[in-house]
N, C-alpha and C positions, 0 to 999 in steps of 0.2 A: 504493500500500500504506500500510494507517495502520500505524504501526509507531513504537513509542518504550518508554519505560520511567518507573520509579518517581523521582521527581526530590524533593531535598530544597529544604524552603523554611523553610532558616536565610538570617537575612538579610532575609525579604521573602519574601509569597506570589510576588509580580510577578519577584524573580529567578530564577523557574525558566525564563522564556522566554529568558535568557542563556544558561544550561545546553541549554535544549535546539534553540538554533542551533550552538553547540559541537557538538553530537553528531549534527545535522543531521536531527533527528526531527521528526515533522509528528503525532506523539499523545504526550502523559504521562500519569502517575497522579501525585498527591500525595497527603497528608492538610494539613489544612486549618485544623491545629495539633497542639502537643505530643500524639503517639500514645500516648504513655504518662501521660496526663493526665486526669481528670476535669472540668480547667477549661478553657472554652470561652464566652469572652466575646462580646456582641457585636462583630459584624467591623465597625472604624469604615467607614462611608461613603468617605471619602477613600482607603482602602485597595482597598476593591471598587473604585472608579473607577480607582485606578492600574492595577489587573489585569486588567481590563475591554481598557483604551487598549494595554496592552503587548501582550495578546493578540491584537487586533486588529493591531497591529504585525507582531506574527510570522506565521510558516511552521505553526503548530501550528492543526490541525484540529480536534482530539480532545482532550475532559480529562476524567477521572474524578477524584472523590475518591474516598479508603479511608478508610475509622471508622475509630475510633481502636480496639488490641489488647485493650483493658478490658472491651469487650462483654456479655455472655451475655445473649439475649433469651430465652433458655431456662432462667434460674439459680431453682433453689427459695428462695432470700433475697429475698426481698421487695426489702430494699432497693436490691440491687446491679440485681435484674431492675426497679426505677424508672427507676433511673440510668441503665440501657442504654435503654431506651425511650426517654426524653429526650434523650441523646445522639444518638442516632440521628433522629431529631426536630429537635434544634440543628443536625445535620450537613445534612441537607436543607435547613435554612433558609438557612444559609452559602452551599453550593451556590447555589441562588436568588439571592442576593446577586452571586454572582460570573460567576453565569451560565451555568455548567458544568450541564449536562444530567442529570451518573448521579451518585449515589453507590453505593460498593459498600462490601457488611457480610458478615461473619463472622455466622454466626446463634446459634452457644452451642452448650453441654453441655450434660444433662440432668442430671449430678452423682450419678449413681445414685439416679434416681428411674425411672426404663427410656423407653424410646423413645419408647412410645406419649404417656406422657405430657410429656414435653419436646417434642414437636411440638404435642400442643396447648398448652402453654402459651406457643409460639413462635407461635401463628397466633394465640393473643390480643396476643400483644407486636406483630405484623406487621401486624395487624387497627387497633389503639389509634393504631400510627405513622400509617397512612393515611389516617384521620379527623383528626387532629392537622394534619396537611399538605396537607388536602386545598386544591388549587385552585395547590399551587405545581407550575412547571414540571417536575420532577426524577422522575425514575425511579429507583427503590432497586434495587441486582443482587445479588441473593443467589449470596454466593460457593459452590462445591463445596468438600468436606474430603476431607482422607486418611483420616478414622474412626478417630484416636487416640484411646484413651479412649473415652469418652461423648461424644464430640463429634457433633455434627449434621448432614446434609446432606449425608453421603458416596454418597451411592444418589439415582439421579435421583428412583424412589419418593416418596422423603420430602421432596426439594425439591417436587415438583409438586403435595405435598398444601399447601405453603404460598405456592405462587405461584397456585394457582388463588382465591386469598383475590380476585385482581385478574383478573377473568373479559374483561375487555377489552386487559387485556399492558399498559396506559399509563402503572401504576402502578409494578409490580414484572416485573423480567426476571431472566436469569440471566449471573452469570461463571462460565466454565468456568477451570478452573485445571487445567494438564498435568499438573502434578507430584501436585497432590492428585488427581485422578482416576486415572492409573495406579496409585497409593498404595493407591486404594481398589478396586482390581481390574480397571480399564476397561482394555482391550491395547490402549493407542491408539500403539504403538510399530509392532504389524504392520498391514498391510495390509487383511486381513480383519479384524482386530482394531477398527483405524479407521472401517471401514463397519458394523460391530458396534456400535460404541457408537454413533455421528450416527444408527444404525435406532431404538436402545433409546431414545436422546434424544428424537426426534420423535415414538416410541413413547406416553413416558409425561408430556412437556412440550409439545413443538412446538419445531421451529430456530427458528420465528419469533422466540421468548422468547428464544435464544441471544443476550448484545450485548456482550461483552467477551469475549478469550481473556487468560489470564495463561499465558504462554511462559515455563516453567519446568522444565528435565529434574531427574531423579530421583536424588537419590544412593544409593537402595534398588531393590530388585526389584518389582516385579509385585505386588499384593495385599499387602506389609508394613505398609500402612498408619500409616507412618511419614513425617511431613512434612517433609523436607530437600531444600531447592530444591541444584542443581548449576548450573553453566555447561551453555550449550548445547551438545549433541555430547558431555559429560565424564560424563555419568549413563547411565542404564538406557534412557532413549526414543532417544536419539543424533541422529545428522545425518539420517538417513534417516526415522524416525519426524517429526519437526519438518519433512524436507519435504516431506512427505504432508501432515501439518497443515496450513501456513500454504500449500499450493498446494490445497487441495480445493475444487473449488467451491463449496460448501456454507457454506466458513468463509472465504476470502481476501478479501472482503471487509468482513469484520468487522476491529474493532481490536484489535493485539496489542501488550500490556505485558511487560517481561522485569522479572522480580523477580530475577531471578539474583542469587549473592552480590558483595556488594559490599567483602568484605573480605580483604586478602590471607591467604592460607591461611598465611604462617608466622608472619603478626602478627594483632594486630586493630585495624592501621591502616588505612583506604580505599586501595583498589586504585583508581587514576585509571583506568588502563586496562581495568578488570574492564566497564562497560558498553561502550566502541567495540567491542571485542575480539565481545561476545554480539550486538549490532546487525547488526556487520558478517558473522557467521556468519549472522545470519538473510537477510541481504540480498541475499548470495552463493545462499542454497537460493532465495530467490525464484524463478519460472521464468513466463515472459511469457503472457499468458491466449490461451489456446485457444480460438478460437472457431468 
């Protein structure tokens, strides 16, 4: 089972593979500097080589990166919508650098300019990054949303009008995010609910395109389409929804990142034990492949 979580790299990109023999996981997700940042210098050479050798070192199979929260490939500002293209463009190169296979991105709001047009101007933005990059290893994974707002990508619909930009899949694939897709109406808590959406996915994307899950329960209902990740088992999808998930054939072998929260609920200090605790719940649902 690939299985791990979002690892922070204060410190050193290379000290995540410390962190994640600690918790005994064989995938993470980082970002790949300051998230909350527009600066994104070149990554010195010596730097990619340590992360390269430490990786190589470890038990870790699986690395995504995440862009950084500033994004909108969908913004009507000119300026801000350069900047995300670019970034998203420097974030690919990084990748490349280090070796790491995916990036995943947040695609934007439309800002109340309406849908139709926020997709296209998201399929010029998605269009511009893949000429820009063309020839580097990395696959970009456009994430799912909860549909806050004018945000983007909450309906498989309107991911597939912009992953079809890449008619071969080599370029651009998709992250399914739990908590964002119940958020935004998919019942993948029940049963039928769950065979319900992987029909409508393959429907209007293809599984194929499926290449990351983010393991996230819900701290809202069904369609609120409100983004608040939970601990696993303590939201609205629960233990039983989660082991439908991470046991279906269709998806157990794919890799699963837990964004769960990281902070204690009576402070806003880190919870050391907030990831073993979500790991070790998913570990426990695992159930041995049927053949």
């Amino acid at each position: 089972m690939l299985l791990g979580c979002h690892l922070s790299i204060a410190g050193g990109l290379e000290r995540v593979f410390a962190q994640a023999e600690e918790l005994g996981i064989n995938a993470l997700q980082i970002f790949s500097h300051n998230a909350r940042s527009w600066k994104m210098g070149e990554l010195p050479p010596e730097e990619a080589a340590r992360f390269r050798l430490s990786w190589a070192a470890s038990r870790v199979e699986y690395i995504v990166i995440h862009t950084i929260y500033l994004i909108n490939l969908a913004s009507p500002r000119e300026e801000l919508y350069r900047r995300s293209i670019g970034a998203v463009v420097k974030e690919l190169e990084r990748a490349a650098a280090l070796g790491v296979p995916q990036v995943n991105t947040h695609i934007g709001a439309h800002v109340g300019m309406g849908q139709e047009w926020g997709l296209a101007r998201a399929r010029a933005a998605l269009r511009e990054v893949l000429r820009r990059t063309d020839g580097l290893p990395v696959k970009l994974l456009l994430e799912n949303t909860a549909g806050e707002g004018t945000v983007l990508g909450s309906r498989f619909e309107e991911l597939a009008l912009l992953l079809e930009l890449d008619r071969g899949g080599e370029r651009l694939g998709l992250c399914f995010d739990t908590c964002h897709g119940f958020a935004a109406g998919y019942d993948i808590a029940s049963a039928r609910g769950l065979e319900e959406t992987l029909a409508q996915l393959e429907l209007e994307i293809g599984l194929e395109r499926l290449a990351l899950i983010h393991l996230n329960d819900s701290q809202y209902k069904l369609g609120s389409h409100k983004d608040r990740h939970q601990h696993i088992g303590e939201g609205e999808i629960g233990l039983e929804g989660f082991a439908r998930i991470i046991n279906h054939p269709k998806l157990r072998d794919l890799p699963f990142i837990l964004e769960t929260p990281k902070l204690a609920q009576e402070s806003a200090k880190l919870d050391s034990d907030a990831d073993p605790i979500n790991l070790d719940r998913i570990r426990r649902l695992r159930e041995p492949r049927a053949w």
